[in-house]
N, C-alpha and C positions, 0 to 999 in steps of 0.2 A: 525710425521710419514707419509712416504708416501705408499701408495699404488697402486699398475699399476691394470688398468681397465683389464680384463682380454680380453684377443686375441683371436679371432676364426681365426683355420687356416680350408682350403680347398685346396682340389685335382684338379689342372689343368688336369690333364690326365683323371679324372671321369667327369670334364665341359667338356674335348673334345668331349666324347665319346657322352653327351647332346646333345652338338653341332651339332657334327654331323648328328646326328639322328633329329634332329629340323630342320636343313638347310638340310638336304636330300627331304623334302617335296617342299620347294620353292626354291631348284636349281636342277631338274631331269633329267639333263645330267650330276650330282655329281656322279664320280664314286669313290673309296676308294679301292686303294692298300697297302697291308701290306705286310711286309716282314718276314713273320712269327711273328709279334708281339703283334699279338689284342688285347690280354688279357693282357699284360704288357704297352699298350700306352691308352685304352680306347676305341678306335676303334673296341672291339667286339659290343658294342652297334649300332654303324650304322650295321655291319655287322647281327645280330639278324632282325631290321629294315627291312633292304636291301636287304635282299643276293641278289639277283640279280645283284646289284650294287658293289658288294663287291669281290674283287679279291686276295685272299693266294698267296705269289707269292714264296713263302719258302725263306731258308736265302740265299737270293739271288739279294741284295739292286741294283747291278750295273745293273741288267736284271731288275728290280722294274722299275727305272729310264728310260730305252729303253722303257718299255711295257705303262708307263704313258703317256711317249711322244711319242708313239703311238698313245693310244688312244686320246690325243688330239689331234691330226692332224684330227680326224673320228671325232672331235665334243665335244668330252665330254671334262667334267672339270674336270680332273687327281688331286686326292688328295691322295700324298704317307705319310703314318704314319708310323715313322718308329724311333727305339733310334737314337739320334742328332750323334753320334760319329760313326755310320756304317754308317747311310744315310747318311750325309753330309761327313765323310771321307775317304770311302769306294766307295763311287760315285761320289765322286765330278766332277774327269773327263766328266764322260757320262751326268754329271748335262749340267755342263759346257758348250759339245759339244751339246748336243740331246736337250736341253732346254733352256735352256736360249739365248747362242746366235742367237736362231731361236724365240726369245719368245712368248714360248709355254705359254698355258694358262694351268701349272701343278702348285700345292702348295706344297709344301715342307712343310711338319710338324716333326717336330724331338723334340722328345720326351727325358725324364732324361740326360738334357741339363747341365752342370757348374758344379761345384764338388761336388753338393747336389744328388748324386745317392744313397746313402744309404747302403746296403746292396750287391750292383751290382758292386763296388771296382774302384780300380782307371783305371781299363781296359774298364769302361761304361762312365769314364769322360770325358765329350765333352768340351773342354775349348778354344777348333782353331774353333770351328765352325761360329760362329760371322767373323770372319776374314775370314774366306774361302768365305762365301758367301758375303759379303759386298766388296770382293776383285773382285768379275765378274761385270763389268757394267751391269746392268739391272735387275739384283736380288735386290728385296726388301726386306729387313728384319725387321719380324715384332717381340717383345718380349712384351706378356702380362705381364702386373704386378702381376697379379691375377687371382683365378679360374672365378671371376667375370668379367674378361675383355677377356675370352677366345672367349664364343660367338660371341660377336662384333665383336674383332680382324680377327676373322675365316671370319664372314660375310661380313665386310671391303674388305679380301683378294678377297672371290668369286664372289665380284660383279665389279672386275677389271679384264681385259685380261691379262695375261703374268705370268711370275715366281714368285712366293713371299715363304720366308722359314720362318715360324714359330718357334717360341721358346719353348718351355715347359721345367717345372721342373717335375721330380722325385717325391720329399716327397711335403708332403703338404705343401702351405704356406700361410703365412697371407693375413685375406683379408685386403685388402687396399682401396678398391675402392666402390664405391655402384654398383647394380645390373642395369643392363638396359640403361646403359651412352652409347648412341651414340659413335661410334669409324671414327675418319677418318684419315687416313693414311697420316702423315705430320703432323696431328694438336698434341697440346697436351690437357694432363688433369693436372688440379690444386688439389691437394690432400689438402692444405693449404691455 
């Protein structure tokens, strides 16, 4: 007989919100733009945190994208949170033009990313995003495995200048990884 060890799964979108709020103290030019989503990506937690820091920008992803690269140009470090399939394909253009070919120093987070959106139908499913953003020279794309590579992933991203677009899943998922592993952008991890 065999029997499977049982799986704890966890929420990338409840580590972002961590994240956030954890890396909001050691990066204070972190600001957070949402596109009316806080409460479905995570990001009401920096917002609670922050408000000061934290910008509502309504459903309005292509103005998100101007108003982040904006505020980088003045300094801060633009972090737009936002579902993968509006941000990424809703703005790509203004990505495209306003950030990355100037490389801004904004992070791209797109949220219920791949066809694990659950309850939000195939109209939430982001499945060109990967390709969109890997398709601009200069965009970095990062995808955690886990709620437990979220942190790192995030703090890897903000402590580099330019564009980076974030992955996240929707429903929970397994953890895979341990808590606290060093992240660096290029290297990998051995699960095996």
């Amino acid at each position: 007989k065999y029997f499977m060890k049982p799986m704890r799964l966890a929420s990338q979108r409840k580590a972002l919100g961590e994240a956030l709020s954890i890396l909001g103290r050691e990066f204070p030019k972190l600001v957070v733009l949402s596109p009316d989503t806080s409460k479905s990506t995570g990001a009401l937690s920096f917002k609670e945190t922050y408000p000061e820091r934290f910008i509502c920008t309504g459903i309005s992803e292509q103005n998100t994208i101007g108003m982040a690269a904006g505020l980088a140009l003045m300094g801060w470090t633009s972090v737009v949170v936002g579902f993968a399939m509006f941000v990424v394909g809703k703005a790509w253009e203004p990505m495209r033009n306003s950030v990355i070919y100037p490389n801004l120093n904004v992070k791209i987070i797109g949220t219920h990313a791949g066809i694990n959106v659950g309850q939000d139908g195939v109209s939430h499913q982001a499945i060109e995003d990967i390709a969109l953003m890997q398709a601009i020279p200069g965009m970095k794309v990062l995808a955690p495995t886990d709620a437990n590579q979220v942190l790192p992933v995030l703090k890897a991203s903000l402590e580099i200048e330019g564009p980076v677009y974030i992955r996240l899943e929707r429903e929970d998922t397994l953890l895979l990884t341990k808590t606290n592993i060093e992240y660096r952008i290029g290297d990998s991890i051995k699960l095996r």
